[in-house]
DSSP file (Angstrom, degrees, kcal/mol; ACC not computed):
  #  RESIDUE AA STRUCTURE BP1 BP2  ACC     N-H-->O    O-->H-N    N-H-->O    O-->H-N    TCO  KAPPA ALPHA  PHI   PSI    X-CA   Y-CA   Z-CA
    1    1 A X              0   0    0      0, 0.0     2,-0.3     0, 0.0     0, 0.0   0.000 360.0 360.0 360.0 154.6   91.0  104.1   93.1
    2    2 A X        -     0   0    0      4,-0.0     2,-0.3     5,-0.0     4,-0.1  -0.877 360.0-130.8-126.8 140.3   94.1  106.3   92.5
    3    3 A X    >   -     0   0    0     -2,-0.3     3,-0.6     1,-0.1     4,-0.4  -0.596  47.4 -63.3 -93.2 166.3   93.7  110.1   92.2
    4    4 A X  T 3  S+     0   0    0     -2,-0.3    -1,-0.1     1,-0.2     4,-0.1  -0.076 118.6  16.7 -47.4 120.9   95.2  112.1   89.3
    5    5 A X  T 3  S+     0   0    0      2,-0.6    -1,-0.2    -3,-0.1     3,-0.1   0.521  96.5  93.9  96.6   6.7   98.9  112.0   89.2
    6    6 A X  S <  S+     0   0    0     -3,-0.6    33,-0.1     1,-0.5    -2,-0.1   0.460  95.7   9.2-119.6 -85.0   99.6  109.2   91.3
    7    7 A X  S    S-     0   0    0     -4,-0.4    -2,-0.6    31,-0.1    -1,-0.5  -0.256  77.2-113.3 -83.5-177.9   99.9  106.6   88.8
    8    8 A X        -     0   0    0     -3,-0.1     2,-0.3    -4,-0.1    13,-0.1  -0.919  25.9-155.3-118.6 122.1   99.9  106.6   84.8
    9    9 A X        +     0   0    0     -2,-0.5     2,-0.2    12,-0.0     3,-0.0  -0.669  15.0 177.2 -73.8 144.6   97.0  105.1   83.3
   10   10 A X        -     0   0    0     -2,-0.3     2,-0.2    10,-0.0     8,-0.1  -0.554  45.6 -85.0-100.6 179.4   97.2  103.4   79.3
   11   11 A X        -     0   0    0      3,-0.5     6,-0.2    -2,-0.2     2,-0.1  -0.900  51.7-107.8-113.1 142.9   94.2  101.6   77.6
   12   12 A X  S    S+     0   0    0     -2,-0.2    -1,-0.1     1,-0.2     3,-0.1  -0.357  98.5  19.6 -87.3 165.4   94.2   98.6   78.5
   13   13 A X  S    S+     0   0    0     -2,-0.1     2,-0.8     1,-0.1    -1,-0.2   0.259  97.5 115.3  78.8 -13.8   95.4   95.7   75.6
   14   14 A X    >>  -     0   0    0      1,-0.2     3,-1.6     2,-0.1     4,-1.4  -0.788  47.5-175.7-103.1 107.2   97.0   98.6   73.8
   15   15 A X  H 3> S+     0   0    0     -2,-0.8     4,-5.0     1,-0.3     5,-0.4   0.725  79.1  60.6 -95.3 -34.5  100.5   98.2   73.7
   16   16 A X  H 34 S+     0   0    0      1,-0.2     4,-0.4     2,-0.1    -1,-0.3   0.717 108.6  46.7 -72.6   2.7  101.3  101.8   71.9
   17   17 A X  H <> S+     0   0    0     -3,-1.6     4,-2.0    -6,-0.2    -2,-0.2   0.733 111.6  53.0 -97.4 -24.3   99.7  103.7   75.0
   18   18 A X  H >X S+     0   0    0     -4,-1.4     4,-3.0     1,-0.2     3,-0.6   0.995 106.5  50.8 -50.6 -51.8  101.7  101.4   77.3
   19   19 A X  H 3X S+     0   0    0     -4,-5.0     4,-5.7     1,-0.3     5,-0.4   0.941 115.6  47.9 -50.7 -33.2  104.8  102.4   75.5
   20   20 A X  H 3> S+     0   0    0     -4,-0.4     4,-1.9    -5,-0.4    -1,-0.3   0.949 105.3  49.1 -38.1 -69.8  103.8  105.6   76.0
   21   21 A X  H <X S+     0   0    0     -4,-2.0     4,-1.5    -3,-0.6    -1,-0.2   0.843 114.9  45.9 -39.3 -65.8  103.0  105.6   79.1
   22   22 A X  H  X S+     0   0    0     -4,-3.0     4,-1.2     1,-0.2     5,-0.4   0.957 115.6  51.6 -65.1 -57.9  106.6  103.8   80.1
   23   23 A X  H  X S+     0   0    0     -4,-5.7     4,-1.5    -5,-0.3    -2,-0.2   0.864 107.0  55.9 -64.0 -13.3  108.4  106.6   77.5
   24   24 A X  H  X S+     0   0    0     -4,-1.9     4,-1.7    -5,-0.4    -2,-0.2   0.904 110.6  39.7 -59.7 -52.4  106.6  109.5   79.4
   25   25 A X  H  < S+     0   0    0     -4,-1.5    -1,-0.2     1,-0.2    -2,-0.1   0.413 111.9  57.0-113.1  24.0  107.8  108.7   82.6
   26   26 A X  H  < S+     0   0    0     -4,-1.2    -1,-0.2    -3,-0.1    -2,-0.2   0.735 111.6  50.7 -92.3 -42.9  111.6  107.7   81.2
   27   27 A X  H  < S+     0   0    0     -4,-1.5     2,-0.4    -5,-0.4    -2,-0.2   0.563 107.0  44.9 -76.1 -24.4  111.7  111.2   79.8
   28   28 A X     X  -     0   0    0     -4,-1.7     4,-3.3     1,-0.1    -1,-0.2  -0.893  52.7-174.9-138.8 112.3  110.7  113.5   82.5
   29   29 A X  H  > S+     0   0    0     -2,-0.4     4,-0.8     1,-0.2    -1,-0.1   0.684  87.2  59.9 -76.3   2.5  112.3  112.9   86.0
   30   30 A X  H >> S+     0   0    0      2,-0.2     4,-3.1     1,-0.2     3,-0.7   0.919 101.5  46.8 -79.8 -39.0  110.2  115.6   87.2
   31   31 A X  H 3> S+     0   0    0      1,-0.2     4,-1.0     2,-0.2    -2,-0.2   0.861 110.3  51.9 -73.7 -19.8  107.3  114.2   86.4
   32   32 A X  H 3X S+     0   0    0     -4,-3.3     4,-0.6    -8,-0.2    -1,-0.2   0.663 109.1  55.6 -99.3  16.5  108.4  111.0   88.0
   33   33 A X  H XX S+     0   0    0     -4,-0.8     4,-1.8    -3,-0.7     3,-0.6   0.922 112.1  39.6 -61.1 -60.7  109.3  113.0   91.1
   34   34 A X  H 3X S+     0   0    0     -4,-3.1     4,-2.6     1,-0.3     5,-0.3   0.938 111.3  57.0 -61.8 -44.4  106.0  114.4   91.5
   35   35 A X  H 3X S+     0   0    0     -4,-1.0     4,-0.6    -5,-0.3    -1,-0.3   0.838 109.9  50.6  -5.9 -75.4  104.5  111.1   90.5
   36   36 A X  H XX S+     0   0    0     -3,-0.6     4,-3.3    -4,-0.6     3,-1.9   0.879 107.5  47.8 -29.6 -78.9  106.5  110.1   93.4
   37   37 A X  H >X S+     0   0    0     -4,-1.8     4,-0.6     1,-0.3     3,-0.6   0.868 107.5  58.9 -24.4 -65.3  105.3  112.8   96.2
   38   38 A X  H 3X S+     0   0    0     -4,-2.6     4,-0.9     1,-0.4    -1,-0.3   0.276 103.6  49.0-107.0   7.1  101.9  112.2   95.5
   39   39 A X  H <X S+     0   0    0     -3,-1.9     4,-5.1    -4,-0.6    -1,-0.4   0.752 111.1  50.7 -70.2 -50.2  102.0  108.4   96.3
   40   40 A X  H << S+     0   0    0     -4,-3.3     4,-0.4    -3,-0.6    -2,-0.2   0.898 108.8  45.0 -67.5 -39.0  103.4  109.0   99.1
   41   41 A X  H >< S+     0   0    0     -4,-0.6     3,-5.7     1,-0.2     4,-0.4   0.982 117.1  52.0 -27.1 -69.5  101.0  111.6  100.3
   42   42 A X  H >X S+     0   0    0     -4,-0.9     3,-1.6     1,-0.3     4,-1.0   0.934 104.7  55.6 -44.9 -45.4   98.2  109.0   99.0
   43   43 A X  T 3< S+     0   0    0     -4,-5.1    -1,-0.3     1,-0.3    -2,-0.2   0.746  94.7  77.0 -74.3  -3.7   99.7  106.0  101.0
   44   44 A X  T <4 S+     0   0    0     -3,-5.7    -1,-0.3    -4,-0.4    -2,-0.2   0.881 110.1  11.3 -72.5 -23.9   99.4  107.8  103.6
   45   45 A X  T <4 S+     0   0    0     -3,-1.6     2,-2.3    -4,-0.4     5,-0.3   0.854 122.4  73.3-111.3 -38.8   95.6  107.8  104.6
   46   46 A X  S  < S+     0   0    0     -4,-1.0     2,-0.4     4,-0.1    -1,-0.2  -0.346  76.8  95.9 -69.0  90.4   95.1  104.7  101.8
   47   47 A X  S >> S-     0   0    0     -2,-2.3     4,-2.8    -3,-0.1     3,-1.0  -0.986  86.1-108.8-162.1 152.3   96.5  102.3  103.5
   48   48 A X  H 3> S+     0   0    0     -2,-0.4     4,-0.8     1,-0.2     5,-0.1   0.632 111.6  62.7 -57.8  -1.8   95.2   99.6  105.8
   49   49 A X  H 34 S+     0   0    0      2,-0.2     4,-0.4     3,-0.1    -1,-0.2   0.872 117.2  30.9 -89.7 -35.5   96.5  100.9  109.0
   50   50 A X  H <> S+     0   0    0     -3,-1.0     4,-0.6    -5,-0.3    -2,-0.2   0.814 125.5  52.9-102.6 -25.9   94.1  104.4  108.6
   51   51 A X  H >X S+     0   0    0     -4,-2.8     4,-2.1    -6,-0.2     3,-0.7   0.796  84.1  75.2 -75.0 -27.3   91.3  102.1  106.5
   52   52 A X  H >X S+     0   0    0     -4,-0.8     3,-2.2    -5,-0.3     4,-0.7   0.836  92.5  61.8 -41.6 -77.4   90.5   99.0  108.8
   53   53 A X  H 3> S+     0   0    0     -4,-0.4     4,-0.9     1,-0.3    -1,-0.2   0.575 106.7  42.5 -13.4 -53.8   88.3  101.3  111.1
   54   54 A X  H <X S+     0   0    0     -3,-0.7     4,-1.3    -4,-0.6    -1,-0.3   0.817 116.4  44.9-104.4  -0.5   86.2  102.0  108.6
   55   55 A X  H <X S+     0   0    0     -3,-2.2     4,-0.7    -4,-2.1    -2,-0.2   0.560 112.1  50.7 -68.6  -8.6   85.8   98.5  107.0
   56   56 A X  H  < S+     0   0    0     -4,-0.7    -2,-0.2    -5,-0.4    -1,-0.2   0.786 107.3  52.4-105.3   2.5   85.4   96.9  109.8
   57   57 A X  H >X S+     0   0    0     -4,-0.9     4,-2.8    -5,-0.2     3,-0.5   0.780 111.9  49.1 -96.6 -20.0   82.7   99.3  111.0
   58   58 A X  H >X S+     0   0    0     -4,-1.3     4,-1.4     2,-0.2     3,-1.1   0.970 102.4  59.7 -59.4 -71.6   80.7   98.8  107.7
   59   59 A X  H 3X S+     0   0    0     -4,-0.7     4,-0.6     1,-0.3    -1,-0.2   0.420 109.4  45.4 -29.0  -7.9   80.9   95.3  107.9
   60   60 A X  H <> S+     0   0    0     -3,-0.5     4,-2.9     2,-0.1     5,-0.4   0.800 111.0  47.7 -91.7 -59.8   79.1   95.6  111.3
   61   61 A X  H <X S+     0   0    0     -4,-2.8     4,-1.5    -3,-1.1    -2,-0.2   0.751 113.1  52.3 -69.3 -16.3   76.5   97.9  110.3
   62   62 A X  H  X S+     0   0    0     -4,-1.4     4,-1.4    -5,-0.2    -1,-0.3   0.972 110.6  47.5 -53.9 -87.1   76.2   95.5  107.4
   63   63 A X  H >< S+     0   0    0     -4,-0.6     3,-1.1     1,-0.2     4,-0.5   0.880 110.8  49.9 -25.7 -66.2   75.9   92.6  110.0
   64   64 A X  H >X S+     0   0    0     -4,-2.9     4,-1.8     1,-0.3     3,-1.3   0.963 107.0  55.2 -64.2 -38.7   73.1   94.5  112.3
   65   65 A X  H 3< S+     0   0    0     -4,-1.5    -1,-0.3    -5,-0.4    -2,-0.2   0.928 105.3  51.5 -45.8 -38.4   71.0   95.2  109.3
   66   66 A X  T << S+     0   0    0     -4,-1.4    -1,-0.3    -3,-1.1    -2,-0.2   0.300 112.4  49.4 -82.2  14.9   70.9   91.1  108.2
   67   67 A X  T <4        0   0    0     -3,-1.3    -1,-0.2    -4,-0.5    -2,-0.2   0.673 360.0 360.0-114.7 -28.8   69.7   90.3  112.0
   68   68 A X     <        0   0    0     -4,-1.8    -2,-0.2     0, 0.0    -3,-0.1   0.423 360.0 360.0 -76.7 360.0   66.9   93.0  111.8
């Protein structure tokens, strides 16, 4: 999941909210600066390097529940 402002969502199959979507963020380079920032923030802690830890500890706790 992407928080607000990191990407631009359209409905999907609807080709005037794509266009939208795509003229919105041809029209304002500020908003596809901040756009910008606030991926990068996000990729920092979503990303696999800061997530493994905690998949791979569910998938255990997962694990010890099926043996019990």
């Amino acid at each position: 999941h992407f928080p607000a402002g990191v990407v631009r969502f359209f409905e999907p199959g609807d080709s005037e909210s794509f266009e939208q979507a795509v003229l919105d963020l041809y029209q304002s380079p500020e908003l596809r600066k901040q756009m910008s920032a606030k991926g990068i923030e996000f990729s920092k802690t979503a990303n696999w390097s800061v997530e493994k830890g905690t998949y791979i500890s569910l998938i255990q706790s997962l694990c010890r529940k099926g043996r019990s």
